[in-house]
C-alpha positions as CSV (number, residue, x, y, z in Angstrom):
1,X,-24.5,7.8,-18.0
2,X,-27.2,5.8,-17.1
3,X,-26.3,2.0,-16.1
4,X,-27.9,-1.5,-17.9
5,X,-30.4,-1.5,-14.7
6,X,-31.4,1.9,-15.4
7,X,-31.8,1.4,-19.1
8,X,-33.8,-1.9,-18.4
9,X,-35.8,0.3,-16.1
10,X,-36.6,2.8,-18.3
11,X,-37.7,0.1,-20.8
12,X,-40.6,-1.1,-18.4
13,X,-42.1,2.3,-17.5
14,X,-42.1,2.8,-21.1
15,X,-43.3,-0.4,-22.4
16,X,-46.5,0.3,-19.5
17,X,-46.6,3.8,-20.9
18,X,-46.9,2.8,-24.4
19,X,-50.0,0.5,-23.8
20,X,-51.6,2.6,-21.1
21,X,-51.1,6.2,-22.0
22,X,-51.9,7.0,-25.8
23,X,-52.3,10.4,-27.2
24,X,-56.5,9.5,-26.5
25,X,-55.9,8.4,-22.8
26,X,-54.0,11.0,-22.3
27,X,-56.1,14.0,-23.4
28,X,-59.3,12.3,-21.5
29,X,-57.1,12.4,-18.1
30,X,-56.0,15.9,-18.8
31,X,-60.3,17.2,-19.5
32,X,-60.9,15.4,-16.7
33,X,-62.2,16.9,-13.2
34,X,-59.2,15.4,-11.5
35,X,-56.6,16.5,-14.3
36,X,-54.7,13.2,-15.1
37,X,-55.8,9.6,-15.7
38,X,-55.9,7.8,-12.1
39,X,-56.0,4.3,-13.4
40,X,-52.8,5.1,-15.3
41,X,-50.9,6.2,-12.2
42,X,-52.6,3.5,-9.8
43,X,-50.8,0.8,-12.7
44,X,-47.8,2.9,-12.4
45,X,-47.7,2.8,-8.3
46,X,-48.4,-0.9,-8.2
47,X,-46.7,-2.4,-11.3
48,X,-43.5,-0.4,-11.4
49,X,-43.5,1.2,-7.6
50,X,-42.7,4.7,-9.4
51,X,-44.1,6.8,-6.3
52,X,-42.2,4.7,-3.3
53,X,-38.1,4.9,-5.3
54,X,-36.6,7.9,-4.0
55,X,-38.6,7.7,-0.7
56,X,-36.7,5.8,2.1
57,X,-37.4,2.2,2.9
58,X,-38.2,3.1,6.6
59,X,-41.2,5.1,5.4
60,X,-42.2,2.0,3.1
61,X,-40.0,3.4,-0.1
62,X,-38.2,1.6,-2.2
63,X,-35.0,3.3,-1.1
64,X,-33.1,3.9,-4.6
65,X,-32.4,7.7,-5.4
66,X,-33.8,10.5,-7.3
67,X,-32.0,9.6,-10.4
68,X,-34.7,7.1,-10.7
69,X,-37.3,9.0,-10.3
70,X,-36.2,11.8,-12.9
71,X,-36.0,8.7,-15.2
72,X,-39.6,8.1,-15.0
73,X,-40.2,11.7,-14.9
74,X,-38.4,12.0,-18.6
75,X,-40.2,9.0,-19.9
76,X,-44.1,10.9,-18.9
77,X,-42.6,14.2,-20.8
78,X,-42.7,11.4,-24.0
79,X,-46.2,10.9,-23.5
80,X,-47.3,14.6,-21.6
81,X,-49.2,12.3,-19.0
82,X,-49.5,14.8,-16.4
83,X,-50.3,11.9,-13.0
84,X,-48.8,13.1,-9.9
85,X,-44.8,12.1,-10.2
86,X,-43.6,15.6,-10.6
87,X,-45.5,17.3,-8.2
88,X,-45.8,15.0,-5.7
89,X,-43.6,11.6,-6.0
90,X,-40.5,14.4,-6.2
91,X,-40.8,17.4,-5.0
92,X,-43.3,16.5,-2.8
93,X,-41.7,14.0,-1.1
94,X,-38.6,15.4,-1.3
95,X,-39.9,18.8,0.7
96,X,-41.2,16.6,3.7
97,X,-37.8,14.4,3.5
98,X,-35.7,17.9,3.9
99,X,-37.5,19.4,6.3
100,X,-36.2,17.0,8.6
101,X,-39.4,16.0,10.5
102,X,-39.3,12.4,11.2
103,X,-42.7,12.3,12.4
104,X,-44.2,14.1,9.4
105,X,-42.6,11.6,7.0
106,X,-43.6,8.5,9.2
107,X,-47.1,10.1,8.6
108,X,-47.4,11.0,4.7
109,X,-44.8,9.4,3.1
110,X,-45.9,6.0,3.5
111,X,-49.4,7.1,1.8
112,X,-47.4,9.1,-1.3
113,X,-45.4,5.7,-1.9
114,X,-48.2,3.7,-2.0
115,X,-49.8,6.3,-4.4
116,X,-53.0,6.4,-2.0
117,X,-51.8,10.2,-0.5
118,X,-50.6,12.8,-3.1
119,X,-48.6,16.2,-1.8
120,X,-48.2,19.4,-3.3
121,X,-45.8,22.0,-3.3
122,X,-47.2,25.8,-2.7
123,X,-44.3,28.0,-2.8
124,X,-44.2,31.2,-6.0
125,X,-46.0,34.4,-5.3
126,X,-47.9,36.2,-8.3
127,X,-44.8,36.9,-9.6
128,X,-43.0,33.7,-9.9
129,X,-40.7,31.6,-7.5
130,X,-38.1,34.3,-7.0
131,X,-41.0,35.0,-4.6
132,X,-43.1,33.6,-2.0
133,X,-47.0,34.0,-2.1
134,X,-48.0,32.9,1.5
135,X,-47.0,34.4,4.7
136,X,-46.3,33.1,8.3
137,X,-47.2,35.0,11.6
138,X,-46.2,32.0,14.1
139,X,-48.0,29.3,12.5
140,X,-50.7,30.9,10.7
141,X,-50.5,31.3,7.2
142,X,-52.2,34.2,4.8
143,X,-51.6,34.7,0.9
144,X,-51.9,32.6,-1.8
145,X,-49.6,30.3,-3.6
146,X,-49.4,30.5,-7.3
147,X,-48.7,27.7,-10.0
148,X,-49.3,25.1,-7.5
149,X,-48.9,21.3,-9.7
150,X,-51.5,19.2,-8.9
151,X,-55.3,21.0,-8.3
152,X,-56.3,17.9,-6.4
153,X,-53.7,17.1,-4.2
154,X,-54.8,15.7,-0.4
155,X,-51.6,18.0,1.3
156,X,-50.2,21.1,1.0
157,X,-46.8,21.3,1.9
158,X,-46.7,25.5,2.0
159,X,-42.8,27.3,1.7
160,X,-42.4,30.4,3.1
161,X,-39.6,32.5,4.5
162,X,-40.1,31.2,7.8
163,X,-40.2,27.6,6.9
164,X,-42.1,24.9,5.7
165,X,-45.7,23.8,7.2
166,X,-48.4,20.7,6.2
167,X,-51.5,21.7,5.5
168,X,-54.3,19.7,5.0
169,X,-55.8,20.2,1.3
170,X,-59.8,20.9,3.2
171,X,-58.9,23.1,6.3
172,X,-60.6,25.8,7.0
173,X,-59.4,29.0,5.4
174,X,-58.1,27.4,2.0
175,X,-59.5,27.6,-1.4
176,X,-58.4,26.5,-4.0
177,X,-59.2,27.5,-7.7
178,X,-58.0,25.7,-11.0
179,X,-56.1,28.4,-13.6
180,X,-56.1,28.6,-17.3
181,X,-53.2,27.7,-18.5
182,X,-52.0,27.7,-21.9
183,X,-50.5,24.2,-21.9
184,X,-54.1,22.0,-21.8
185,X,-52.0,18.5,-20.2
186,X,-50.8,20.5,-17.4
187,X,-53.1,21.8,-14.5
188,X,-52.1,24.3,-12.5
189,X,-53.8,26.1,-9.6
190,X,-54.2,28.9,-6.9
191,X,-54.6,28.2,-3.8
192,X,-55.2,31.1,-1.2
193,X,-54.6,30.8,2.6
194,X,-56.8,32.8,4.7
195,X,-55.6,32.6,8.6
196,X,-54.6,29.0,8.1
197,X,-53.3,27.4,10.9
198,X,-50.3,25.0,9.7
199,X,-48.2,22.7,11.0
200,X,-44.9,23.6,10.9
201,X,-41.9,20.8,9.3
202,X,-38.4,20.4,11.2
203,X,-36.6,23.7,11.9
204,X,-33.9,22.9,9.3
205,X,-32.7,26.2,7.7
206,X,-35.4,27.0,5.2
207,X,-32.6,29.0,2.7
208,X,-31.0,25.6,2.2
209,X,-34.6,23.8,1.4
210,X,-35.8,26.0,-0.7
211,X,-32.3,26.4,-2.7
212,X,-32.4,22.6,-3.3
213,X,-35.8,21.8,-3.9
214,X,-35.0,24.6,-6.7
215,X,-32.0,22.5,-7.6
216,X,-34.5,19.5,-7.9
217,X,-37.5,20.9,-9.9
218,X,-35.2,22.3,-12.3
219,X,-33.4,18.8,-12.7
220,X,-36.8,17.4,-12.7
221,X,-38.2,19.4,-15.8
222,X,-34.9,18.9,-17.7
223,X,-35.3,15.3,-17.5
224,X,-39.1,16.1,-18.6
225,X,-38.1,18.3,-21.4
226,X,-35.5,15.4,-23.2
227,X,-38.5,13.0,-23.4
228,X,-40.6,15.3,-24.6
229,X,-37.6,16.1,-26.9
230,X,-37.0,12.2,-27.9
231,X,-40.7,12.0,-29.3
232,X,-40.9,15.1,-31.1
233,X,-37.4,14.2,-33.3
234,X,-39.3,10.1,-33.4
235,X,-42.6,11.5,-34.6
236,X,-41.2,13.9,-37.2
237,X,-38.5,11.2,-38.7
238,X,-41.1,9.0,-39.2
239,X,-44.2,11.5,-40.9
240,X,-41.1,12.9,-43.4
241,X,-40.5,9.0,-44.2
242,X,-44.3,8.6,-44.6
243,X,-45.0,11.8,-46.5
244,X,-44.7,12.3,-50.5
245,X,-44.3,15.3,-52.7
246,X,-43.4,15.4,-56.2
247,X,-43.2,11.4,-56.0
248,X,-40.5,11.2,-52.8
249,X,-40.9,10.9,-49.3
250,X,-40.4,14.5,-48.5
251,X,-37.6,12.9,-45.9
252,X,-35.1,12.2,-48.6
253,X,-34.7,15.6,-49.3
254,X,-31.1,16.8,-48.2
255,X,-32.5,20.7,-46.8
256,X,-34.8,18.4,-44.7
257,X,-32.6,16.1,-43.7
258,X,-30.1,19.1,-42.8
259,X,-32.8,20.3,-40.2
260,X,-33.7,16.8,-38.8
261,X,-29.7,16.6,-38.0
262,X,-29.7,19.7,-36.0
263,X,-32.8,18.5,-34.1
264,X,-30.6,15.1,-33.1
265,X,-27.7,17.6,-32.4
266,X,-29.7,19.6,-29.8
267,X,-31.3,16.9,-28.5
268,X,-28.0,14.9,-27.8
269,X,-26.7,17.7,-25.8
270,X,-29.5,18.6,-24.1
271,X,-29.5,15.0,-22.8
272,X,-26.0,15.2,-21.6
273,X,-26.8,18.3,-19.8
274,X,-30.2,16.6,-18.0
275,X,-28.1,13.2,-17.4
276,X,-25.4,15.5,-15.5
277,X,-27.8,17.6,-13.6
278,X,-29.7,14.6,-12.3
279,X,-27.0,12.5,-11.5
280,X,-25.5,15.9,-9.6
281,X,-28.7,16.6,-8.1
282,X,-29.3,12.5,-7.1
283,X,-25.5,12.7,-5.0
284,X,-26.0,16.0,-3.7
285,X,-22.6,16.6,-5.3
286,X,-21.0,20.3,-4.8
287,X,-21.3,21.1,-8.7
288,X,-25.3,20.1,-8.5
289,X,-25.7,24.0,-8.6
290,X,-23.9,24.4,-11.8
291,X,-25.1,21.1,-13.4
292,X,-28.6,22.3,-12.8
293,X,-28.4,25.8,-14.0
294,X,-26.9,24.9,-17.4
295,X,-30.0,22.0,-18.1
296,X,-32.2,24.5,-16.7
297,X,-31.0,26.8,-19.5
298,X,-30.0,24.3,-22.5
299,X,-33.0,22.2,-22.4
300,X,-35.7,24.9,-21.8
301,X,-33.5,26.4,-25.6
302,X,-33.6,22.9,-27.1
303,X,-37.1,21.9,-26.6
304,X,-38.2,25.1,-27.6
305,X,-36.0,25.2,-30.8
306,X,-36.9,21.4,-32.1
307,X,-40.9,21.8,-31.1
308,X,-40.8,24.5,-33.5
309,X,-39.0,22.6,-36.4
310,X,-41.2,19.8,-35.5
311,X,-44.5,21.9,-35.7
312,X,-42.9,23.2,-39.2
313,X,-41.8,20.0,-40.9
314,X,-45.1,18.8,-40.1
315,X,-46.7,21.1,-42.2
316,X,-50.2,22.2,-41.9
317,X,-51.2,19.0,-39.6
318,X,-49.3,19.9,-36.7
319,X,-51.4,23.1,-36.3
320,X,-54.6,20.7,-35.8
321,X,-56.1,20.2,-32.5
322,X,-56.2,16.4,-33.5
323,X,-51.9,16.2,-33.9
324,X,-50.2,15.8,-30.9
325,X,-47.6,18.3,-32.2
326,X,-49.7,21.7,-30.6
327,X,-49.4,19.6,-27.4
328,X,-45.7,19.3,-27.0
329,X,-45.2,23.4,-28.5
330,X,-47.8,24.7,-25.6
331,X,-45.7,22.1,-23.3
332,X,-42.1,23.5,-24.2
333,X,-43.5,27.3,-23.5
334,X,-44.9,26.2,-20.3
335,X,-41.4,24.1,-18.8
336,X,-39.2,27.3,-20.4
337,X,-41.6,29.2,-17.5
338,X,-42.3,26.3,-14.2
339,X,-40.5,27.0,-11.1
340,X,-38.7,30.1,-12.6
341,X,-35.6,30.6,-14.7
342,X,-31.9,31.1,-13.7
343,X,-30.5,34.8,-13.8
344,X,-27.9,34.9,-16.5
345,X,-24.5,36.2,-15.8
346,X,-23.2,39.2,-17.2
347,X,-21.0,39.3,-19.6
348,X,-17.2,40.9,-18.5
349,X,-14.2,40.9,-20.2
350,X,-10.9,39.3,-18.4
């Protein structure tokens, strides 16, 4: 359970969200060149501090945790604002912070808390992230890196099986090419590594990296996923309040109601599930594996289930390019996919 300070927290990103960050705002970052709205992340970085919380204060962070930062993270997913706090604030960060190189985070981090430098994560192959698309020979890097968050990011922070290296985002040898994507508020790219020379991170194991920056994206897009979540069940509670046929607000009417309830249900759930993951994932705690794998699973099912009762109790509206609704069902599709999905367990009998 969140504490008062969190909830008071949440309150202000919220409140600056509200005013700054409208459907409008919103869909004018996302067509932009750079993808997101800068001014609404610069008033994020300096009014709030979002970028510098989980990064430590000897690198100019604020020095709280991640369970912060997934708190911001779940109240973007309300408005789909797609500035760099995901990609780069979190796992970002967090990838420079494991690989142990002191020198490397006394270099960039200071820059990504300010919200002046902005990281990205190349990691999944063509495939997905069960696989890795660039190579290392020594420190050159070849292949390209699918899926990548964030098309305009000013480092590369490149995972491979040999271990993490920095790239600068204009070195020789790397292109970079914006993909379509079905979600419109989320830009995704390929970026392909031709001979690169990188710099490689800290010689910390890169199994146990990878397996927890996994642990944190997945966390991460849970906490994403029960914002998105809160406004879908908002919006719809209020249109079947404002909406009239045969003479009633078509919310009074029990079969209606019945559905609504079932959306609260999932989403209560699904929010216990992201509140244990990050809280798992924020202490490093031995069940953060667990935690994380049932979010990952619940919430990617929950979103998807009430973005499709909130498309359909909308009626014909939601299925406009002007309602926000088509935004959140393209956005559910798109998390149920980022940074892979956990293999199920077979069922067996005792």
């Amino acid at each position: 359970m969140t504490s008062a300070e969190h909830q008071e927290f949440t309150a202000s990103v919220r409140a600056l969200l509200t005013k700054h960050a409208g459907s409008a705002a919103v869909r004018a970052g996302s067509e932009s060149d750079l993808g997101y709205d800068a001014a609404l992340w610069q008033r994020l970085c300096e009014q709030i501090g979002v970028a510098a919380l989980a990064i430590p204060e000897e690198y100019d962070g604020i020095g709280a945790s991640l369970l912060e930062s997934l708190l911001v993270v779940g109240e973007l997913g309300r408005t789909l604002a797609d500035v760099p706090m995901l990609g780069s604030a979190v796992l970002g960060a967090q990838a420079v912070l494991l690989s142990g190189d002191t020198e490397a985070c006394a270099r960039l981090l200071p820059g990504v808390a300010e919200g002046s430098r902005t990281i990205t994560v190349c990691w999944a192959g063509a495939n997905g992230w069960d696989e890795f698309g660039v190579h290392a020979v020594g420190e050159t890097l070849s292949g390209a890196a699918h899926y990548v968050l964030g098309t305009h990011a000013d480092t590369l922070i490149v995972v491979t099986s040999d271990g993490l290296f920095e790239v600068a985002a204009d070195a020789v040898g790397v292109t970079r090419r914006a993909v379509a994507t079905m979600d419109p508020t989320r830009k995704l790219a390929e970026i392909t590594f031709d001979g690169v020379t990188g710099r490689r991170l800290g010689t910390a194991e890169p199994a146990a990296i990878i397996a927890r920056l996994r642990e944190i994206a997945w966390a991460a897009v849970a906490a994403e996923q029960v914002g998105a979540m809160e406004q879908c069940l908002e919006t719809t509670v209020e249109y079947t309040k404002s909406r009239v046929q045969f003479g009633r607000a078509i919310g009074s009417f029990q079969a209606l109601k019945h559905r609504m309830a079932d959306m609260y249900v999932l989403l209560e759930s699904a929010k216990s599930a992201a509140q244990a993951a990050a809280v798992a994932v924020a202490e490093n705690s031995p069940s953060a594996a667990e935690d994380v794998w049932a979010a990952r699973l619940h919430c990617s099912e929950a979103f998807t289930q009430i973005v499709a009762e909130t498309v359909q109790l909308h009626g014909g509206i939601a299925i406009t390019w002007e309602h926000d609704a088509h935004l959140f069902f393209k956005r559910a599709h798109g998390d149920a996919q980022l940074f892979g999905n956990p293999r199920r367990p077979l069922a067996h009998t005792a």
